[in-house]
Structure formats: C-alpha cells, structure tokens
C-alpha positions, 0 to 999 in steps of 0.5 A: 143515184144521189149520195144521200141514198147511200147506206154507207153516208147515211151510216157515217151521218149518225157517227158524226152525230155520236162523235160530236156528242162525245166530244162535249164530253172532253175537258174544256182544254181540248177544245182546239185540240183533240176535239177539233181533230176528231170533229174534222175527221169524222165529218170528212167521212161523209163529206168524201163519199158525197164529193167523191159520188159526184166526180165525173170518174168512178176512178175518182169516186174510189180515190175519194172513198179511200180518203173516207177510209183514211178519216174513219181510221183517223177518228177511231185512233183518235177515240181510242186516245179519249179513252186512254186519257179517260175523257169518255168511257164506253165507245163500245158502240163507236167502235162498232159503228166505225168497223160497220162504215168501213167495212161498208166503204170496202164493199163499195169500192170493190163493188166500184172495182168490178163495174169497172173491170167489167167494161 
C-alpha cells in the first residue's frame, strides 16, 4: 500500500491546507515566528506518516507515527495560541479535523500493534 492511499495522510493534507490559510491571517509580525511554527508542524504531519510507511519495520512506522502525533498536538497549542491572541476567530472546524486525524493515527498504530503481536 502507497501512503497516499491512506485516510489519515489524505485527512492531515486538507489540515495542512487549512492551517496554511489561517496563518495568512496572523499579523505580518508573525511571519517568522508563530506562523512558521505552525506551518512546520502541521506539514510534519503528513510527512511522518509518508516516511514512516516507507521504513523497512512496521516498528518504524509507528515511532514515526507517533512523532505525527507529537505535530498534531504541536499545531493544536499553537492554533489555540492564535486564538488567545485573536489572530483568528473561529477554529471550530480546525479543532475537529485535528481530534479526527488523531484519532485516525491511534487507530493506526494500535492496528500496526496487533499485526505485530499477531506474528
């Protein structure tokens, strides 16, 4: 299977999408700061699960999928910071899209997990 086939890198594609549009919203000031971060972390989201479904190991695949997990936490904390500083209004729909995607990378690493124990 191709990464791309996955749901969960198709899914954690559109959010980087979203998020980049959002960040063209933050003041000019946040350029290098703030809107780089969140831009960096939210493309290591698919960017691990493509590296990770192309190592040699499903072992490797999780510690890559959990280092997926690690953005996607990154991006949400740094969203919710936007907010604080009211750079952007309503991440209502962010913030589903990142519970969605996590919850998509659990499955598949339990799912990963229980191939394993099954050899």
């Amino acid at each position: 299977m191709d990464y791309k086939d996955l749901n969960v890198w198709k899914e954690s594609m559109d959010l980087v999408e979203n998020i980049y549009k959002i960040a063209k919203l933050f003041p000019k000031e946040e350029s290098y700061a703030l809107s780089g971060q969140i831009k960096r972390a939210v493309v290591s989201v698919p960017s691990n699960i493509a590296e990770g479904q192309n190592r040699n190991t499903k072992k490797e695949f999780i510690q890559f999928l959990y280092i997926s997990l690690g953005s996607i936490s990154e991006v949400e904390t740094q969203l919710l910071i936007a907010k604080r500083l009211n750079y952007v209004n309503n991440i209502e729909m962010e913030l589903k899209q990142i519970t969605k995607i996590r919850k998509m990378i659990n499955a598949l690493i339990n799912s990963i997990k229980r191939e394993i124990n099954e050899k």
